[in-house]
C-alpha positions in Angstrom: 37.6 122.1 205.2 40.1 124.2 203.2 39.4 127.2 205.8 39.8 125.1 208.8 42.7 124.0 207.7 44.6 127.5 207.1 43.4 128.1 210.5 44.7 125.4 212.2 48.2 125.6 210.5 47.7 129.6 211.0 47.4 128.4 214.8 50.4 126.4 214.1 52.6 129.0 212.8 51.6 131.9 215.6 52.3 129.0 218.2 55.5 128.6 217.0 56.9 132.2 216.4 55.9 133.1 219.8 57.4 129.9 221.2 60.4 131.2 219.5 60.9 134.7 220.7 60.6 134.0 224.5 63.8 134.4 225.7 66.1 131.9 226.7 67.1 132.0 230.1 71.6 131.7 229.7 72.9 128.6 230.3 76.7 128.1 230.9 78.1 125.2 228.8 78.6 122.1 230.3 82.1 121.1 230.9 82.3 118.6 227.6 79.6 120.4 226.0 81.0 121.0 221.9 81.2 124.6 220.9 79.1 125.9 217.9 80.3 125.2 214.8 82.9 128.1 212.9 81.2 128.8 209.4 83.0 126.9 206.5 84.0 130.2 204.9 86.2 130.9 208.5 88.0 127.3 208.2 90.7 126.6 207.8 91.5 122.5 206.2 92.1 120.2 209.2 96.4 118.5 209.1 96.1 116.2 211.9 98.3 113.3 211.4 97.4 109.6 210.5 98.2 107.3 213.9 100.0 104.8 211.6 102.4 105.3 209.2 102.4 104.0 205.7 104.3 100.9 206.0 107.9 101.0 204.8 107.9 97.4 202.9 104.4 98.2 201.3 104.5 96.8 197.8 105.6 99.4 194.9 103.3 101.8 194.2 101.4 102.4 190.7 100.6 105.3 190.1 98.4 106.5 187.2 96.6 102.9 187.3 94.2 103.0 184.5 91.9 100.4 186.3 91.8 98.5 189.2 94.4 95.5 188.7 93.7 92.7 190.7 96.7 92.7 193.1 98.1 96.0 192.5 98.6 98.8 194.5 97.8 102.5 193.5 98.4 105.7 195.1 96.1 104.8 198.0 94.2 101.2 197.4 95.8 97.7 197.4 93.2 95.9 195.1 92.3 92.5 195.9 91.6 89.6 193.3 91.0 85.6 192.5 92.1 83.7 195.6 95.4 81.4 195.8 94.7 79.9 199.2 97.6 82.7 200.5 95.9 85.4 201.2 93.7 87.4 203.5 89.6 86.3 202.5 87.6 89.1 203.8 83.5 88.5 205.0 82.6 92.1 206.1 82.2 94.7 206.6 82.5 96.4 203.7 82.7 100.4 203.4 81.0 101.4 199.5 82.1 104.8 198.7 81.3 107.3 195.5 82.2 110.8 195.2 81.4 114.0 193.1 84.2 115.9 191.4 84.8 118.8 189.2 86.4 117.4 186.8 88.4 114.0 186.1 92.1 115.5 187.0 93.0 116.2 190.7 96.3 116.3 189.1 95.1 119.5 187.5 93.5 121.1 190.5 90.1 119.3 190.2 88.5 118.5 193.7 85.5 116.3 195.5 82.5 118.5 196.4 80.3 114.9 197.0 81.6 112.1 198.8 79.1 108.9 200.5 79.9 105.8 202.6 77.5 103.2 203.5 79.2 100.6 205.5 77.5 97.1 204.6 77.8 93.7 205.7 78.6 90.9 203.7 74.6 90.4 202.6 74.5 94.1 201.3 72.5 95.2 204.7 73.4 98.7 205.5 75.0 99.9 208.9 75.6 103.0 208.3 75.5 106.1 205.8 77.1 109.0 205.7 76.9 111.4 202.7 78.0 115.4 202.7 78.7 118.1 200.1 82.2 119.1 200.2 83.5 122.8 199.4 86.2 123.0 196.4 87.8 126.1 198.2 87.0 128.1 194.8 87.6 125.6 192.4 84.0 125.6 190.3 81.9 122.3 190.5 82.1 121.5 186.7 79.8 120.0 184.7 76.5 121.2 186.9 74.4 119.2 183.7 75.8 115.5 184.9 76.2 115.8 189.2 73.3 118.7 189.2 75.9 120.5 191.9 75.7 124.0 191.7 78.7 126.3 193.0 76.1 128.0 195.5 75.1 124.5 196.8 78.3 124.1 198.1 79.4 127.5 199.5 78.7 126.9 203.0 79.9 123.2 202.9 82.4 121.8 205.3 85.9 121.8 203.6 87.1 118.0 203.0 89.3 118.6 205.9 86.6 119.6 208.2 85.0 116.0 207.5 87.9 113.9 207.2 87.7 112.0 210.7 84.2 111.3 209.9 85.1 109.8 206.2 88.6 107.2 208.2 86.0 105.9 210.5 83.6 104.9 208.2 86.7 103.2 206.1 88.5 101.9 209.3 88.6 98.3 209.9 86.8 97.6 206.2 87.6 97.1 202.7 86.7 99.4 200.4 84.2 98.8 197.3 83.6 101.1 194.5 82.6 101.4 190.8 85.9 102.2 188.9 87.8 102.4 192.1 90.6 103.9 190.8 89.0 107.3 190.3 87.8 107.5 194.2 91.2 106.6 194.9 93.3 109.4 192.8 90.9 111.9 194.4 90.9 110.3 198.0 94.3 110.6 197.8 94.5 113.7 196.9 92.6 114.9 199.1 94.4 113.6 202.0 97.5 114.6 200.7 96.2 118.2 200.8 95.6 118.0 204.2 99.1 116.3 205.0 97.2 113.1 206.0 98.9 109.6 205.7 97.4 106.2 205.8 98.9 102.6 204.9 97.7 101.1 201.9 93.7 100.6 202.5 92.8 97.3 200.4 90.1 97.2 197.9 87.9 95.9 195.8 86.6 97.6 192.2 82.7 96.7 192.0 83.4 97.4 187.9 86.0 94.6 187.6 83.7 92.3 189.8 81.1 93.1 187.7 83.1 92.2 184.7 83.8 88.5 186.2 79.6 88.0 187.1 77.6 89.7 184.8 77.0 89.2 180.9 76.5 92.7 180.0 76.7 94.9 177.0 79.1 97.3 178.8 79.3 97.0 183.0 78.5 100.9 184.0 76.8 101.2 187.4 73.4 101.9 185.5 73.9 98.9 183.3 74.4 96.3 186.1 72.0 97.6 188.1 68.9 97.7 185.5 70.1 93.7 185.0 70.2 92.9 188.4 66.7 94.8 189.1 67.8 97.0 191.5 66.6 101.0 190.9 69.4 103.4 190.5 67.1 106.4 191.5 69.6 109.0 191.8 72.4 108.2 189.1 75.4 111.0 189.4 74.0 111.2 193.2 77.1 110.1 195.4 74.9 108.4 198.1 72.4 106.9 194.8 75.6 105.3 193.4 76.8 103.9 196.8 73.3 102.4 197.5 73.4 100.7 194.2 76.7 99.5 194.1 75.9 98.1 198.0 73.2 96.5 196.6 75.0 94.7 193.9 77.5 93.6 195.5 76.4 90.6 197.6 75.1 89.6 194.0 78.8 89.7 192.8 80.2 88.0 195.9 77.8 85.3 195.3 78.9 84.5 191.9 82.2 85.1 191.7 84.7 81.9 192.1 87.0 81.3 193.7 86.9 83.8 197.1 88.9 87.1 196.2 91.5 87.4 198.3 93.7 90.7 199.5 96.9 91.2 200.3 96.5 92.4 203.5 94.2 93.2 206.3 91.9 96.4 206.3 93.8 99.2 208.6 92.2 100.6 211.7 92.7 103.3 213.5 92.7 105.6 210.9 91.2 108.5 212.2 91.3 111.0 215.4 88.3 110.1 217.3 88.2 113.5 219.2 87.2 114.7 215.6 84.2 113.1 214.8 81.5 115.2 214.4 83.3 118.4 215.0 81.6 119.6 211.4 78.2 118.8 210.4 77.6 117.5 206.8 75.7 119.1 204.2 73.3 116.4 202.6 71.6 116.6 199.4 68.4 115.2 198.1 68.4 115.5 194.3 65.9 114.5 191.8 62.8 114.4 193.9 60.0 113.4 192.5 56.2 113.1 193.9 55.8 109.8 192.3 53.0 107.9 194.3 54.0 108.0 197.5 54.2 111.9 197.4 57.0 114.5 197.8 58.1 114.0 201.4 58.3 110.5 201.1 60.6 111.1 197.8 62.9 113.5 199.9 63.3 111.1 202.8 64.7 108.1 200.5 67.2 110.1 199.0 68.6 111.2 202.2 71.4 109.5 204.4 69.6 107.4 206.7 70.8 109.3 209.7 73.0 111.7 210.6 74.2 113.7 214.4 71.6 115.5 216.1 70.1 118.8 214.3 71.5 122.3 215.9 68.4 124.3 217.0 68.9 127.1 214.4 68.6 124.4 211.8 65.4 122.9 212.7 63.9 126.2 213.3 64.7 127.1 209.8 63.1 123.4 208.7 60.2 124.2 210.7 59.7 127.8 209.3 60.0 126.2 205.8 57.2 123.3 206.3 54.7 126.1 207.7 55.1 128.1 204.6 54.8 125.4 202.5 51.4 123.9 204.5 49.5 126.9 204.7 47.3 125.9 201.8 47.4 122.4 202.9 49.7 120.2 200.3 53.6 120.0 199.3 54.3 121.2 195.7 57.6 120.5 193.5 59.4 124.0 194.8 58.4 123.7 198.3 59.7 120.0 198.4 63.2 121.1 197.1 63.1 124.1 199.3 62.2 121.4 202.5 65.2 119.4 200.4 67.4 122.6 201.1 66.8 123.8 204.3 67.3 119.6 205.9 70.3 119.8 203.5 71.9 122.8 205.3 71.5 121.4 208.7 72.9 118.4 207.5 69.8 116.4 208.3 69.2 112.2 207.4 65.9 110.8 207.1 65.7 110.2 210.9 66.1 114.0 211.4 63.9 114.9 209.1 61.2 112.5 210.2 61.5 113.7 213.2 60.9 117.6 213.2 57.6 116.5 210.9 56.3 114.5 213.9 57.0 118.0 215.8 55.2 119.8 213.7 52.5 117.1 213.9 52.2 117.5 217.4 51.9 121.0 217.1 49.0 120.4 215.6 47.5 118.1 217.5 47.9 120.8 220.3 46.4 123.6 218.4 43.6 121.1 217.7 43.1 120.4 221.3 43.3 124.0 221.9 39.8 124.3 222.8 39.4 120.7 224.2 37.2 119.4 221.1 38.4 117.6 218.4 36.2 117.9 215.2 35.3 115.4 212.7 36.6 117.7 210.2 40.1 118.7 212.0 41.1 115.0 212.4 40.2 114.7 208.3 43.0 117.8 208.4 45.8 116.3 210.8 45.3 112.9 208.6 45.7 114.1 205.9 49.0 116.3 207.0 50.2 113.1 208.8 50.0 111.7 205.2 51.6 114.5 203.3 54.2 114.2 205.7 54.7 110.8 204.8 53.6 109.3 208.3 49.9 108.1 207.6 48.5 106.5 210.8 50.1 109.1 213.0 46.7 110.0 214.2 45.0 106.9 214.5 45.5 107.2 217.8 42.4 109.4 217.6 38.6 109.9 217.4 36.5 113.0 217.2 35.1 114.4 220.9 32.2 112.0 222.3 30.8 113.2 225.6 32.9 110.1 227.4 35.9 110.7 226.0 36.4 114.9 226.1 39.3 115.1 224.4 39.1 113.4 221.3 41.4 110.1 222.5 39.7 106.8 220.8 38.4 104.7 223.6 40.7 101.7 223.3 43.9 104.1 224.3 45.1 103.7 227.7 46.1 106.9 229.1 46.3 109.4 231.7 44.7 112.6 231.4 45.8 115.0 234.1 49.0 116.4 231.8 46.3 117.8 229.2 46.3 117.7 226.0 49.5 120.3 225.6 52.0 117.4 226.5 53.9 116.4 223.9 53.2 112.6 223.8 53.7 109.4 221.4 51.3 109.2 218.8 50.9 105.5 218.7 50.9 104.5 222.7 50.5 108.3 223.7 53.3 108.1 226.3 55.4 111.3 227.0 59.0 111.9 225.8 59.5 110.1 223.0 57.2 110.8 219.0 55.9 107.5 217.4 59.4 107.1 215.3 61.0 106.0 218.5 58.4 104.6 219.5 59.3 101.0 221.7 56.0 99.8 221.3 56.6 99.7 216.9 60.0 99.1 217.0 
């Protein structure tokens, strides 16, 4: 089986290298079409101006805040607190964020190189994520020991500039929640000071403090609350592991915390330049992967954004070229997995993405399979058990080994037509063209 496997990936891999160097007939951009992407390194930080002004009558700001006072206002937060009946109560959504810095003082030149935003509702059920590296523009990431961030890691990340539309709309319309809130908002502020951006006061809620009023704790760090509350902190000193844990404490919190918390004010909205969004792709990380028992791709997928914009060709080439290499001999080992983690990472890839250049790959197999129109017992055992590696088992129960009634290996109870052969690109759950089984209606 191990030979027929080799061969069958072998067929794989020449399939795709020649697939790649046919040429391209030229195309001429579409009118709206968005021009490539300028490497980070030729960037220049983004100063488009804030739509709305910081209001004039704000209350007084604190600066240097210690901690999140209930009702105070720092640098960039206005921090919400026990109710009076007065104020504004707030029922979602709710934008989490963490970030990643070089040091503790962006007084002192210290800069965010890892920011994540899940927006949740009320209930802790997550809308959105969106997680990046961030380039410090020279400034080295620090203490590589506690964040695991590497100053080669974020070379070619998009400058906080580059990324700042995409950070306002994910805080538009929202109040803010994070652990210790007033270090994300010294360096937030910095940040958008940097890149001559304004906003009014953004109101806020600190996850520690709450966790102070709900929980009976030796000490209320992130880690603490979270092993109390049962819910796994997988990636600790992770932006995006942080925001997932605090989102998932916080409905928890809510819950127990009387009276409502009120704010001062409403959350702000239209924060950010819409024709912006987008314009740079993140650069995700997956750290700490582990093969546990589900194996190593299903390890990289959970520790990656859920989703992110679609992946630029050169990019999932270079994803594709990767997961060959790292199939030939027919299983996923700890260096491959965090070279997989790499190469999504680059092209800014979520989960989605990533799940759905492995169910290319998978159908390149099933083509290369079908090459010769039989379908062996043994080379269904193969594209199983790749399915599985690739953390998609059942991709390919869709399929049987050749009978003389059914020539080309489709199980009998599958409804479909033949006459496009079995080179078309199709589901692998209802075996309809055009879409893979991730999207697919029928298991959605």
């Amino acid at each position: 089986m191990e030979v027929t496997f080799v061969l069958l990936v072998l067929a794989v891999a020449f399939w795709w290298v020649a697939r790649r160097r046919k040429p391209k007939k030229p195309n001429a951009s579409p009118p709206n079409s968005k021009a490539a992407p300028v490497p980070a390194a030729e960037r220049s930080p983004a100063t488009f101006t804030s739509p709305r002004p910081v209001e004039a009558d704000a209350v007084p700001v604190r600066r240097g805040m210690r901690f999140a006072e209930p009702g105070g206002v720092g640098e960039l937060f206005s921090y919400g607190g026990p109710g009076s009946g007065r104020g504004y109560v707030h029922d979602g959504p709710f934008a989490v964020i963490d970030v990643e810095t070089t040091g503790f003082s962006p007084g002192r030149g210290d800069r965010v190189i890892e920011l994540a935003i899940a927006r949740v509702d009320r209930n802790g059920r997550i809308e959105d994520e969106y997680a990046t590296l961030l380039n410090p523009e020279g400034r080295d990431t620090g203490a590589v020991f506690v964040h695991g961030i590497s100053n080669d890691a974020v070379r070619g990340a998009p400058l906080f500039g580059d990324v700042a539309a995409d950070i306002l709309a994910r805080l538009d319309g929202a109040v803010i929640v994070a652990h210790n809130a007033v270090f994300e908002e010294r360096f937030l502020a910095a940040e958008l000071a940097r890149i001559g951006l304004e906003t009014p006061p953004l109101p806020a809620l600190c996850s520690l403090w709450l966790g102070q009023q709900t929980f009976d704790t030796p000490n209320h760090k992130l880690g603490t609350l979270a092993e109390h509350a049962g819910i796994p902190l997988v990636d600790a000193h992770a932006a995006l592991g942080d925001v997932r844990a605090t989102a998932a404490l916080l409905p928890r919190m809510l819950e127990r915390y009387r009276p409502a918390i009120e704010f001062g004010h409403d959350p702000a909205r239209g924060l950010f330049d819409p024709f912006r969004l987008g314009a740079v792709p993140p650069m995700t990380r997956a750290s700490s992967l582990r093969k546990g028992a589900d194996g190593w791709m299903s390890s990289l997928l959970s520790r990656l954004p859920i989703s992110t914009s679609d992946v630029a060709d050169a990019a999932a080439t270079e994803y594709l070229d990767v997961l060959t290499l790292a199939l030939a001999d027919g299983k996923i080992v700890g260096d491959e997995a965090k070279a997989l983690s790499k190469a999504a990472g680059r092209g800014g890839m979520g989960a989605e993405q990533v799940r759905g250049l492995n169910e290319r790959f998978l159908e390149m197999m099933r083509e290369a399979a079908f090459s010769d129109q039989i379908l062996t017992v043994e080379e269904l055992a193969i594209l199983k058990r790749t399915a599985t590696i690739l953390a998609a088992p059942g991709y390919f129960d869709d399929l049987a080994p050749t009978t003389a009634s059914v020539p080309i290996g489709l199980a009998p109870s599958v409804n479909t037509a033949l006459s496009d052969g079995p080179r078309v690109r199709k589901c692998g759950h209802c075996r309809t063209p055009g879409h893979y089984r991730s999207k697919c209606p029928d298991l959605n």
